[in-house]
N, CA, C and O atoms as a Tripos MOL2 file, in Angstrom:
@<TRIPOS>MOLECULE
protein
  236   235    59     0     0
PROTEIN
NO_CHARGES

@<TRIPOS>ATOM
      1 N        -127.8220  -88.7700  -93.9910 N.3       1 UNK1
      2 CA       -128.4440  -87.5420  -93.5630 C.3       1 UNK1
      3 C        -129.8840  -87.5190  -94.0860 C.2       1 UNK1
      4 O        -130.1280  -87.7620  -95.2680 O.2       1 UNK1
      5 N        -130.8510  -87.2210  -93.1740 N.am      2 UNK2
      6 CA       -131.8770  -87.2620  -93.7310 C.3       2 UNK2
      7 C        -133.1080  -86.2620  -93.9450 C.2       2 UNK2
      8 O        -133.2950  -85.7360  -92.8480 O.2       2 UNK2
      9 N        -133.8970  -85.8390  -94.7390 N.am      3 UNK3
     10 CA       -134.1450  -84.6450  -95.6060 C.3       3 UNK3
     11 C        -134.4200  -83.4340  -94.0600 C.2       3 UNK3
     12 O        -133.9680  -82.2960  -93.9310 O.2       3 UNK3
     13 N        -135.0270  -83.9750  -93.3920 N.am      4 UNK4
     14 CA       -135.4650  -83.0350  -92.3150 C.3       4 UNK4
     15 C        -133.9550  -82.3890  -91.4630 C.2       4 UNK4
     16 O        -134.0020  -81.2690  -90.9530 O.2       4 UNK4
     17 N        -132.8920  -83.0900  -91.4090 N.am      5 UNK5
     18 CA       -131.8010  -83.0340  -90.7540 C.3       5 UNK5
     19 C        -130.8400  -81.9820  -91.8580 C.2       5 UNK5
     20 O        -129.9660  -81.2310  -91.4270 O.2       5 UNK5
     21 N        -131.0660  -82.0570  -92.7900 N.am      6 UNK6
     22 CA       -130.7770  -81.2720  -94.5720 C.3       6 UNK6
     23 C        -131.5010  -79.8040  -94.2000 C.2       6 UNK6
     24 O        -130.6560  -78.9100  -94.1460 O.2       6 UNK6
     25 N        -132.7520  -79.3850  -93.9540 N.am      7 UNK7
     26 CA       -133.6610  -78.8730  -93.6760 C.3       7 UNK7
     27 C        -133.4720  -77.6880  -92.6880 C.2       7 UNK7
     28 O        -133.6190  -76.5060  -92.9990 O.2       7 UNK7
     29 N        -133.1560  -78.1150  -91.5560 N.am      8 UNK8
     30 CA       -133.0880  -77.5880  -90.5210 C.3       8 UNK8
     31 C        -131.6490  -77.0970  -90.4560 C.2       8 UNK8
     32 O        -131.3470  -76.2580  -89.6070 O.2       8 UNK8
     33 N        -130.5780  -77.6640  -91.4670 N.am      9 UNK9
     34 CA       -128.9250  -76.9780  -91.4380 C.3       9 UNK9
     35 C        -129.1740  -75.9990  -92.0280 C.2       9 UNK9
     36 O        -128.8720  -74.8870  -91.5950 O.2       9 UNK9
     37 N        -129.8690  -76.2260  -93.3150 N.am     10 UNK10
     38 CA       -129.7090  -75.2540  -94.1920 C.3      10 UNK10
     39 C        -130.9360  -73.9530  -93.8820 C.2      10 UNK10
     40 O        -131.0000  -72.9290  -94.5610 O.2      10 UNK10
     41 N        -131.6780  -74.2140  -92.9320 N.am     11 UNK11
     42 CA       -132.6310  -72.9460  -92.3920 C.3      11 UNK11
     43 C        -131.8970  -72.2060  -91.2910 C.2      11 UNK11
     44 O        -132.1100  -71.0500  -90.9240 O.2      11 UNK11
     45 N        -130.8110  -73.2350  -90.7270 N.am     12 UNK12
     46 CA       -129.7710  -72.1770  -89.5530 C.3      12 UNK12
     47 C        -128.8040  -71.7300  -90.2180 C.2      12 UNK12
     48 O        -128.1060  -70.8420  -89.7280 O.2      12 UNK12
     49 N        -128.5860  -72.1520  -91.2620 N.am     13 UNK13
     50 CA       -127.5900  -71.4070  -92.1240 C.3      13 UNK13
     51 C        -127.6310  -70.3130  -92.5890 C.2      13 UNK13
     52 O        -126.7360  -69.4970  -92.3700 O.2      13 UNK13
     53 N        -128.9190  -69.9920  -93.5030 N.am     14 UNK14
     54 CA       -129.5110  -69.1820  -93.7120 C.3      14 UNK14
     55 C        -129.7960  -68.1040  -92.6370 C.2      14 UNK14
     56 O        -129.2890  -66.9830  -92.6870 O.2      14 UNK14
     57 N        -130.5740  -68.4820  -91.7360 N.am     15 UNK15
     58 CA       -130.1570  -67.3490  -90.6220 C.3      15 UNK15
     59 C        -129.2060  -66.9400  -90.2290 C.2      15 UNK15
     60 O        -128.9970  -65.7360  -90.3800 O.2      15 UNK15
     61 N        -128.3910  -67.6310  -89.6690 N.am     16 UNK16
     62 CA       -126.4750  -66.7370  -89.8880 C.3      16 UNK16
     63 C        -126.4540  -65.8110  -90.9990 C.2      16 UNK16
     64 O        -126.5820  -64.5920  -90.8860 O.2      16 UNK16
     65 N        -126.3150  -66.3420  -91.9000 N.am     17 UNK17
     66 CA       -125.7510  -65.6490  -93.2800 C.3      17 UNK17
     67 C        -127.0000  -64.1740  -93.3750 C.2      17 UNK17
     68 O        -126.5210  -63.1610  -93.8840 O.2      17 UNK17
     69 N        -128.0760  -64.1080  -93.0390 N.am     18 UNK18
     70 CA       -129.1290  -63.2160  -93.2990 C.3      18 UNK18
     71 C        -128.6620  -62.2990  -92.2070 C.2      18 UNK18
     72 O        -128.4710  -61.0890  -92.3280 O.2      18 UNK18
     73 N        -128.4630  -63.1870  -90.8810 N.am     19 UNK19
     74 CA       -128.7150  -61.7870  -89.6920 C.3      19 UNK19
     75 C        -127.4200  -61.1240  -89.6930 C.2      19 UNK19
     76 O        -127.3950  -59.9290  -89.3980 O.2      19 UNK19
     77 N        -125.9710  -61.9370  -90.0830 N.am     20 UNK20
     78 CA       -125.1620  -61.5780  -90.4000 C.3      20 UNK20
     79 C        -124.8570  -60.6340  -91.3850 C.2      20 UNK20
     80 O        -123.8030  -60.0000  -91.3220 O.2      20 UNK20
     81 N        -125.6660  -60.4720  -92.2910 N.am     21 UNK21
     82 CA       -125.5920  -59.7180  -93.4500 C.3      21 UNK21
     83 C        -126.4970  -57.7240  -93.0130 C.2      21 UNK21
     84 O        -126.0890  -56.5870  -93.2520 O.2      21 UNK21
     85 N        -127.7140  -58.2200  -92.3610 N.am     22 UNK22
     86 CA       -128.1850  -57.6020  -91.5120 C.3      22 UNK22
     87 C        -127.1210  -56.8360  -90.6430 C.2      22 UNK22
     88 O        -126.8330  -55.6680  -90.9030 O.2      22 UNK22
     89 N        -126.6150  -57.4450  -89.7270 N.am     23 UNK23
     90 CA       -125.5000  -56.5940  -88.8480 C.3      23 UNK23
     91 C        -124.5770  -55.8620  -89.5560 C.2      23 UNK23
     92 O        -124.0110  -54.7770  -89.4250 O.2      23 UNK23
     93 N        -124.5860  -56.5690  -90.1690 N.am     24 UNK24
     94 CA       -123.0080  -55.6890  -91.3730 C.3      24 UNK24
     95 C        -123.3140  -54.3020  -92.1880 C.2      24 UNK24
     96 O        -122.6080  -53.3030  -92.3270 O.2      24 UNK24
     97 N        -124.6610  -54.6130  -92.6900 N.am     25 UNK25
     98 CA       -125.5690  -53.0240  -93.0920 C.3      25 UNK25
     99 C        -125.6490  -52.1250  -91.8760 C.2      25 UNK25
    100 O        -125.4400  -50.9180  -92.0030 O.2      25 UNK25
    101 N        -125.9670  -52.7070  -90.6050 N.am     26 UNK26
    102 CA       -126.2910  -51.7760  -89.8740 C.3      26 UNK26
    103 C        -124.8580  -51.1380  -89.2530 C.2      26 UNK26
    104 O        -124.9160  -49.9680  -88.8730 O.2      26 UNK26
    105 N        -123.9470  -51.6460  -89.1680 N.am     27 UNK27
    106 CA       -122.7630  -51.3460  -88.8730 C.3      27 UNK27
    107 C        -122.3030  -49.9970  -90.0850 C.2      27 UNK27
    108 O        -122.0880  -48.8450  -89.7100 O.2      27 UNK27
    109 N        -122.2290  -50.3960  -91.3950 N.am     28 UNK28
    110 CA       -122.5970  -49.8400  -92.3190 C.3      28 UNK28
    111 C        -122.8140  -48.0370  -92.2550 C.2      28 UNK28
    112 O        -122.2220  -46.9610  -92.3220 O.2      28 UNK28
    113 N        -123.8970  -48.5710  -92.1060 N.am     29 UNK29
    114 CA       -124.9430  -47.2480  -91.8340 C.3      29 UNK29
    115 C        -124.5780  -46.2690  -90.7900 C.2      29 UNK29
    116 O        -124.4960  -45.0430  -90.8700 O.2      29 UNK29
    117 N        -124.3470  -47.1780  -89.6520 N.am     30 UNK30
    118 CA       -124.1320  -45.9760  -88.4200 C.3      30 UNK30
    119 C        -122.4060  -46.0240  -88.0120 C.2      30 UNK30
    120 O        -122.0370  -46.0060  -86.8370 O.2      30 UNK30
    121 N        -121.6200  -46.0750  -88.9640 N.am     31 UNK31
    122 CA       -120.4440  -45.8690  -88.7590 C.3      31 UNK31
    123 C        -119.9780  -44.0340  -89.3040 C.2      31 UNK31
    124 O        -120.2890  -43.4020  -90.3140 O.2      31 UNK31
    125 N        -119.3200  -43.7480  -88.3700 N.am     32 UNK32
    126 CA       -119.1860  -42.2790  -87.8350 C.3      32 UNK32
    127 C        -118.4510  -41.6360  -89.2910 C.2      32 UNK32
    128 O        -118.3020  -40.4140  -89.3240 O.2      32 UNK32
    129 N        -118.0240  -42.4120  -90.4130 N.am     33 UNK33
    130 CA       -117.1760  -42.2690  -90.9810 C.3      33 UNK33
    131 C        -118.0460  -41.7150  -92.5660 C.2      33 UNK33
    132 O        -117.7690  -40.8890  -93.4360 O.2      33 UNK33
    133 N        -118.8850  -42.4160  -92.3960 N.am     34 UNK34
    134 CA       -119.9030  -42.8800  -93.9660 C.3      34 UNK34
    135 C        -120.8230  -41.4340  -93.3200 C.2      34 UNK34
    136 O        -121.8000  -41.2780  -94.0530 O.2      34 UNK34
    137 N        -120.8010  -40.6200  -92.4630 N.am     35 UNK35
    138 CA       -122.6110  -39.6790  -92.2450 C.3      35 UNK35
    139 C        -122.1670  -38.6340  -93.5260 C.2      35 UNK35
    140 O        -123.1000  -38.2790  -94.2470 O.2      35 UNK35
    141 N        -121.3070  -38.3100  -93.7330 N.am     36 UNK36
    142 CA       -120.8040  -37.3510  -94.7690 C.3      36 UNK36
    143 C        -121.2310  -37.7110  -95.8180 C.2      36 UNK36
    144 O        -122.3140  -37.2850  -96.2200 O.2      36 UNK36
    145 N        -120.5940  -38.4680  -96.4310 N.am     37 UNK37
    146 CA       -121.1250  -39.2000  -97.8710 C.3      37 UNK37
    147 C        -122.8610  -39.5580  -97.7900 C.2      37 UNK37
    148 O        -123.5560  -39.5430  -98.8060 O.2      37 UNK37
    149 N        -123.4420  -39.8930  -96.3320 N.am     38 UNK38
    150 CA       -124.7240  -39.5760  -96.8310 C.3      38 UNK38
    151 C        -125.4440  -38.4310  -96.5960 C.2      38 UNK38
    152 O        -126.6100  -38.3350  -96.9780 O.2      38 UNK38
    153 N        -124.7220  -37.3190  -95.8520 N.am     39 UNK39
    154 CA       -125.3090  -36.2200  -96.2680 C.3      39 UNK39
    155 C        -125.6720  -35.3810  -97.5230 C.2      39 UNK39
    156 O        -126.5220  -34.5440  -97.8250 O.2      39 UNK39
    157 N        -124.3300  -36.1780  -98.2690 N.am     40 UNK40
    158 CA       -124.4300  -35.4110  -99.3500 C.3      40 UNK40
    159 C        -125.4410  -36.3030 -100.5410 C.2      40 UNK40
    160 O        -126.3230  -35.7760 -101.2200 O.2      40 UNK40
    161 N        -125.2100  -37.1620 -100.5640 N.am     41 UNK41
    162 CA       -126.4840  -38.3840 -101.0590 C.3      41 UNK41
    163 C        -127.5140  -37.9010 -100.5420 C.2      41 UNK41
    164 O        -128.4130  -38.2900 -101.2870 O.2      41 UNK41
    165 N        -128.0310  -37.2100  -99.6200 N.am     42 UNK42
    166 CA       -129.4080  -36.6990  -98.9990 C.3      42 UNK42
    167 C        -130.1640  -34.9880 -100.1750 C.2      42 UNK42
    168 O        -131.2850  -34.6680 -100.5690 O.2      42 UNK42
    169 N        -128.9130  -34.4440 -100.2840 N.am     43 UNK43
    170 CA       -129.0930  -33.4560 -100.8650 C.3      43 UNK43
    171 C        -129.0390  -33.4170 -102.7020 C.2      43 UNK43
    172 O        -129.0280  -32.3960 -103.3900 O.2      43 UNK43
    173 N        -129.0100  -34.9760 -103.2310 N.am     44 UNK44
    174 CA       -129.0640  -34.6620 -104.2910 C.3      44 UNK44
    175 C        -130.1340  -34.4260 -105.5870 C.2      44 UNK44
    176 O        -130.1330  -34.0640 -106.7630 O.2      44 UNK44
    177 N        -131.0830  -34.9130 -104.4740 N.am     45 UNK45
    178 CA       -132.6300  -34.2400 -105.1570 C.3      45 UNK45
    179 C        -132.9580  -32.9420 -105.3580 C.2      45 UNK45
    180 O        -133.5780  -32.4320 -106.2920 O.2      45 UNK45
    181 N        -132.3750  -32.3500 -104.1720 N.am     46 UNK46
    182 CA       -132.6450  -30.7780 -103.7090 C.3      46 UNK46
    183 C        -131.6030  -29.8060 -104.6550 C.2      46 UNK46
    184 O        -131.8860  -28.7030 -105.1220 O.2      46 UNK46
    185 N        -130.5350  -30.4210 -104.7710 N.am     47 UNK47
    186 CA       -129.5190  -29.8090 -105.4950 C.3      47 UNK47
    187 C        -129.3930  -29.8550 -107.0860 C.2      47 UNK47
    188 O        -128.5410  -29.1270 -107.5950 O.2      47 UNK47
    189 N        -130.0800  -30.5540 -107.7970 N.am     48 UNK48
    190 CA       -130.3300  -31.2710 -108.8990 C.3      48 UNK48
    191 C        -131.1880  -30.1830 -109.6360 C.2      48 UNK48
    192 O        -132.3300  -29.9310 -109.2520 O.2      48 UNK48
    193 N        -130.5780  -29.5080 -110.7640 N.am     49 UNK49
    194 CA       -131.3370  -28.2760 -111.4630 C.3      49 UNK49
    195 C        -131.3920  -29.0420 -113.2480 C.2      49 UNK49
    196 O        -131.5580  -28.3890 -114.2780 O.2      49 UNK49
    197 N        -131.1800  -30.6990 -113.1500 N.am     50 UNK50
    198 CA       -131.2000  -30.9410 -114.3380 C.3      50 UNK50
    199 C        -132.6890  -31.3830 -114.7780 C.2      50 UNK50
    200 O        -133.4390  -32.0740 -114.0890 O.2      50 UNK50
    201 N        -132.9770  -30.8540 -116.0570 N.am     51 UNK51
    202 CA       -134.8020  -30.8550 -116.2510 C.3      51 UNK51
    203 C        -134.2760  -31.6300 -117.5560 C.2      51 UNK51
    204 O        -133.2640  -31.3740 -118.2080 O.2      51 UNK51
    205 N        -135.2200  -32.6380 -117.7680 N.am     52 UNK52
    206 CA       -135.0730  -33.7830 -118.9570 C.3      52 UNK52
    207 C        -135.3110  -32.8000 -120.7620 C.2      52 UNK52
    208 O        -135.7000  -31.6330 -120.7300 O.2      52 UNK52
    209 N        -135.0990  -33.2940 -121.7330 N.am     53 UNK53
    210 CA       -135.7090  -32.9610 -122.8140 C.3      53 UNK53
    211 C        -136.7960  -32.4110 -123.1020 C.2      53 UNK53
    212 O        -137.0500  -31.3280 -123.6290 O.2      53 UNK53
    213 N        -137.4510  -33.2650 -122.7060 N.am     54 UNK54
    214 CA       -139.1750  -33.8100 -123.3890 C.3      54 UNK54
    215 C        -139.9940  -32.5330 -123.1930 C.2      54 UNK54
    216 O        -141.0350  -32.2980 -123.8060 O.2      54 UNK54
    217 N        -139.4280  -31.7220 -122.2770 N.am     55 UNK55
    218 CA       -140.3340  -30.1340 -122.3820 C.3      55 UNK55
    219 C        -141.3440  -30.5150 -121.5710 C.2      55 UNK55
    220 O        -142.1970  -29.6760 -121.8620 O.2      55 UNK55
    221 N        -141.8900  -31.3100 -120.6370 N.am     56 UNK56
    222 CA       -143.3250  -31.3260 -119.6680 C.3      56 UNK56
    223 C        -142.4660  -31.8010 -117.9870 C.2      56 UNK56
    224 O        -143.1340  -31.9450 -116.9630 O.2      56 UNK56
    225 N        -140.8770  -31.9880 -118.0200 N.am     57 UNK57
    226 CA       -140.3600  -32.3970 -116.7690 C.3      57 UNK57
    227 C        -141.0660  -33.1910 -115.9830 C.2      57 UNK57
    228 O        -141.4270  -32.8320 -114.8630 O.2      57 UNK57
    229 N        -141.2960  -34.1780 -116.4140 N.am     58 UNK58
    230 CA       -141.5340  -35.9990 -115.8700 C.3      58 UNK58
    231 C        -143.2740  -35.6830 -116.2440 C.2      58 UNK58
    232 O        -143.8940  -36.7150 -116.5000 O.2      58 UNK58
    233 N        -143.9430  -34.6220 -116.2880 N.am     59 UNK59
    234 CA       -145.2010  -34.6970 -115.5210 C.3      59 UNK59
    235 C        -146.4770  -35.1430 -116.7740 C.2      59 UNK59
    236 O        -147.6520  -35.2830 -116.4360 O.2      59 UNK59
@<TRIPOS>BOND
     1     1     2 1
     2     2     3 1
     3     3     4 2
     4     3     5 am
     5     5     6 1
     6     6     7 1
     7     7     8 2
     8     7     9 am
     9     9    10 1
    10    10    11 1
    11    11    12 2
    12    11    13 am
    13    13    14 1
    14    14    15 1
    15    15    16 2
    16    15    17 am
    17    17    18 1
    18    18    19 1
    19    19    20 2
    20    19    21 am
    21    21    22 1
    22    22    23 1
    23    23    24 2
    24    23    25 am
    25    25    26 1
    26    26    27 1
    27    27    28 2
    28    27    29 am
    29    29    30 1
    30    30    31 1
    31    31    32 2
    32    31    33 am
    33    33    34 1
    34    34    35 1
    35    35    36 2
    36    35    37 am
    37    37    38 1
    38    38    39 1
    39    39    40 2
    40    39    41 am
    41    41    42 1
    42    42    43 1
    43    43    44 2
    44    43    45 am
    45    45    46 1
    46    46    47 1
    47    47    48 2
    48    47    49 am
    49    49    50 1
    50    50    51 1
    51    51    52 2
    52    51    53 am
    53    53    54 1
    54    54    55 1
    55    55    56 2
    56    55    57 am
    57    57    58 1
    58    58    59 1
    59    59    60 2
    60    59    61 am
    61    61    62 1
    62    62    63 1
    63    63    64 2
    64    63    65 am
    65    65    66 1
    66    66    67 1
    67    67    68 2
    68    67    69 am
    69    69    70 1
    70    70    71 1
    71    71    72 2
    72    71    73 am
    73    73    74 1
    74    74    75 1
    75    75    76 2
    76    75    77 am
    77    77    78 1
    78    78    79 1
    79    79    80 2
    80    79    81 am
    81    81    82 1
    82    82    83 1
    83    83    84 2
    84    83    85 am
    85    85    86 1
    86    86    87 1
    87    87    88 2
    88    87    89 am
    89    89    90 1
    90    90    91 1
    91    91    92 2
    92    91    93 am
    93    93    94 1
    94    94    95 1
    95    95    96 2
    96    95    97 am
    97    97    98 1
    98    98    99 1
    99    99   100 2
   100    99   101 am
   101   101   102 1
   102   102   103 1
   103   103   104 2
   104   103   105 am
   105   105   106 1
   106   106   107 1
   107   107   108 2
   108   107   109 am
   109   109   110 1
   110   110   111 1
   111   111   112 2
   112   111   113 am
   113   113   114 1
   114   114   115 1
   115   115   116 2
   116   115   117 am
   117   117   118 1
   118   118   119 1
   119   119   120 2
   120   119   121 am
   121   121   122 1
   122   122   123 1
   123   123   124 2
   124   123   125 am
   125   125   126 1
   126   126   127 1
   127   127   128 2
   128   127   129 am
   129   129   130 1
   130   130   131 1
   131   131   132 2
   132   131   133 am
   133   133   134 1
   134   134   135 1
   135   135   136 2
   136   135   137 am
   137   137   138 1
   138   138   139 1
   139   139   140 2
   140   139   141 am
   141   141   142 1
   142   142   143 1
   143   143   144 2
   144   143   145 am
   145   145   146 1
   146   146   147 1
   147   147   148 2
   148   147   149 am
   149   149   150 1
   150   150   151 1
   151   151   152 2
   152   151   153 am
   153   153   154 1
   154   154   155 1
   155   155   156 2
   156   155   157 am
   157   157   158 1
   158   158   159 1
   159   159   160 2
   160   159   161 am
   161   161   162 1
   162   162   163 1
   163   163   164 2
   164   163   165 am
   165   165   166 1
   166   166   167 1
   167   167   168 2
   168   167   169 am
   169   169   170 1
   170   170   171 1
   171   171   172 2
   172   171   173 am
   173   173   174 1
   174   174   175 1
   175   175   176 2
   176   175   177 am
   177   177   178 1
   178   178   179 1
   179   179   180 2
   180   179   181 am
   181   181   182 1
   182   182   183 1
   183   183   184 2
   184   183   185 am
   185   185   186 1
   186   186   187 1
   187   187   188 2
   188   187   189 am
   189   189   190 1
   190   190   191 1
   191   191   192 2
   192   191   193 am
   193   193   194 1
   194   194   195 1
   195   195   196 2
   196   195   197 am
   197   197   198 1
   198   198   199 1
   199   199   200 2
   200   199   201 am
   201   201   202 1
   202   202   203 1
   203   203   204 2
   204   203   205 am
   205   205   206 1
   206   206   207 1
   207   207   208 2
   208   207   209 am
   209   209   210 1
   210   210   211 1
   211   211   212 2
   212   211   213 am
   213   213   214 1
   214   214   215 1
   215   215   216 2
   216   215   217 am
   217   217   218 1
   218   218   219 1
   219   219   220 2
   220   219   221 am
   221   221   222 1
   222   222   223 1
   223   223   224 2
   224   223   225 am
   225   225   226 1
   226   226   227 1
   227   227   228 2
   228   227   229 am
   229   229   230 1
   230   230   231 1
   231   231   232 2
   232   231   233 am
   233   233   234 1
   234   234   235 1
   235   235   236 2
@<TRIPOS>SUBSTRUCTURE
     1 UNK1         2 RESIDUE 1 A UNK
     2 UNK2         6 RESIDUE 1 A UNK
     3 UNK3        10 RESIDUE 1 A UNK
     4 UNK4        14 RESIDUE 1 A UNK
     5 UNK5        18 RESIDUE 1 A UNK
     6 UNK6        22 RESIDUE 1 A UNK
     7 UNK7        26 RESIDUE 1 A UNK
     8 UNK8        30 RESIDUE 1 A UNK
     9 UNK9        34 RESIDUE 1 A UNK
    10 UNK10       38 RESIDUE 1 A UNK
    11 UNK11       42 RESIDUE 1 A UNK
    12 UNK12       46 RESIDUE 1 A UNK
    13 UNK13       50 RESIDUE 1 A UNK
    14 UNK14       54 RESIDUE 1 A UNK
    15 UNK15       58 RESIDUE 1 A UNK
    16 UNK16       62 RESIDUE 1 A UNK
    17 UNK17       66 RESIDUE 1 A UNK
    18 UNK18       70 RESIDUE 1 A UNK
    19 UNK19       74 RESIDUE 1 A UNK
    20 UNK20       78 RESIDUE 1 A UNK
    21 UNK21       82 RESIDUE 1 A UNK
    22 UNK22       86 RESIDUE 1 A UNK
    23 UNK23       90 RESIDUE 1 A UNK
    24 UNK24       94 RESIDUE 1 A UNK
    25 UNK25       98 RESIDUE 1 A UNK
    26 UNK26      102 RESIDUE 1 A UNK
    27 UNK27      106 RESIDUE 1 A UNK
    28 UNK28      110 RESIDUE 1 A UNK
    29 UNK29      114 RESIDUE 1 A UNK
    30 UNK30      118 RESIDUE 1 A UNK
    31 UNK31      122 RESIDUE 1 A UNK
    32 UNK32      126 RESIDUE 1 A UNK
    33 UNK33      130 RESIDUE 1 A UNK
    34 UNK34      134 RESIDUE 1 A UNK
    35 UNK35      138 RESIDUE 1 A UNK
    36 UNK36      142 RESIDUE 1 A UNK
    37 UNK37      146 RESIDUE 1 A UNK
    38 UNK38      150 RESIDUE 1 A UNK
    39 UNK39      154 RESIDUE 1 A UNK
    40 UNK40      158 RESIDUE 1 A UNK
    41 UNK41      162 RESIDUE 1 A UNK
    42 UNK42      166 RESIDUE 1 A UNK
    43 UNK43      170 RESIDUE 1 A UNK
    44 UNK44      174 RESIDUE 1 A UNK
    45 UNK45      178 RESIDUE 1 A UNK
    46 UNK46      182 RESIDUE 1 A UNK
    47 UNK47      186 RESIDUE 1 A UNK
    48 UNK48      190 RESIDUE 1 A UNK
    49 UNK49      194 RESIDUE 1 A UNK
    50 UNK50      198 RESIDUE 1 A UNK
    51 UNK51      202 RESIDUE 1 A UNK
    52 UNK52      206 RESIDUE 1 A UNK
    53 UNK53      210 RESIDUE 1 A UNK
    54 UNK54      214 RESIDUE 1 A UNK
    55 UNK55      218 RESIDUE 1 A UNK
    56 UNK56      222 RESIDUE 1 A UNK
    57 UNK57      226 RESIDUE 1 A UNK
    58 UNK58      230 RESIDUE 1 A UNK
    59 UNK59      234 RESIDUE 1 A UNK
């Protein structure tokens, strides 16, 4: 096998495994099941009344 033939498996490989990984997030994401859990992940900045120690709250 020779380095260019090495090269070119392992760069189509890599693309499988990437776009594949790709599809699987996006599946992920827009599955009808998960919008709940990120609604509520959306609201936890907004909902969040915890203020640190330090007395100046981050600033």
């Amino acid at each position: 096998m020779t380095y260019e033939t090495v090269r070119s498996l392992s760069a189509m490989a890599g693309l499988f495994i990437f776009v594949t990984l790709f599809i699987g997030v996006l599946v992920f994401v827009f599955w009808p099941g998960n919008q709940k859990g990120f609604d509520e992940a959306s609201r936890i900045p907004l909902d969040s009344d915890d203020f640190s120690a330090g007395g100046n709250n981050g600033r």
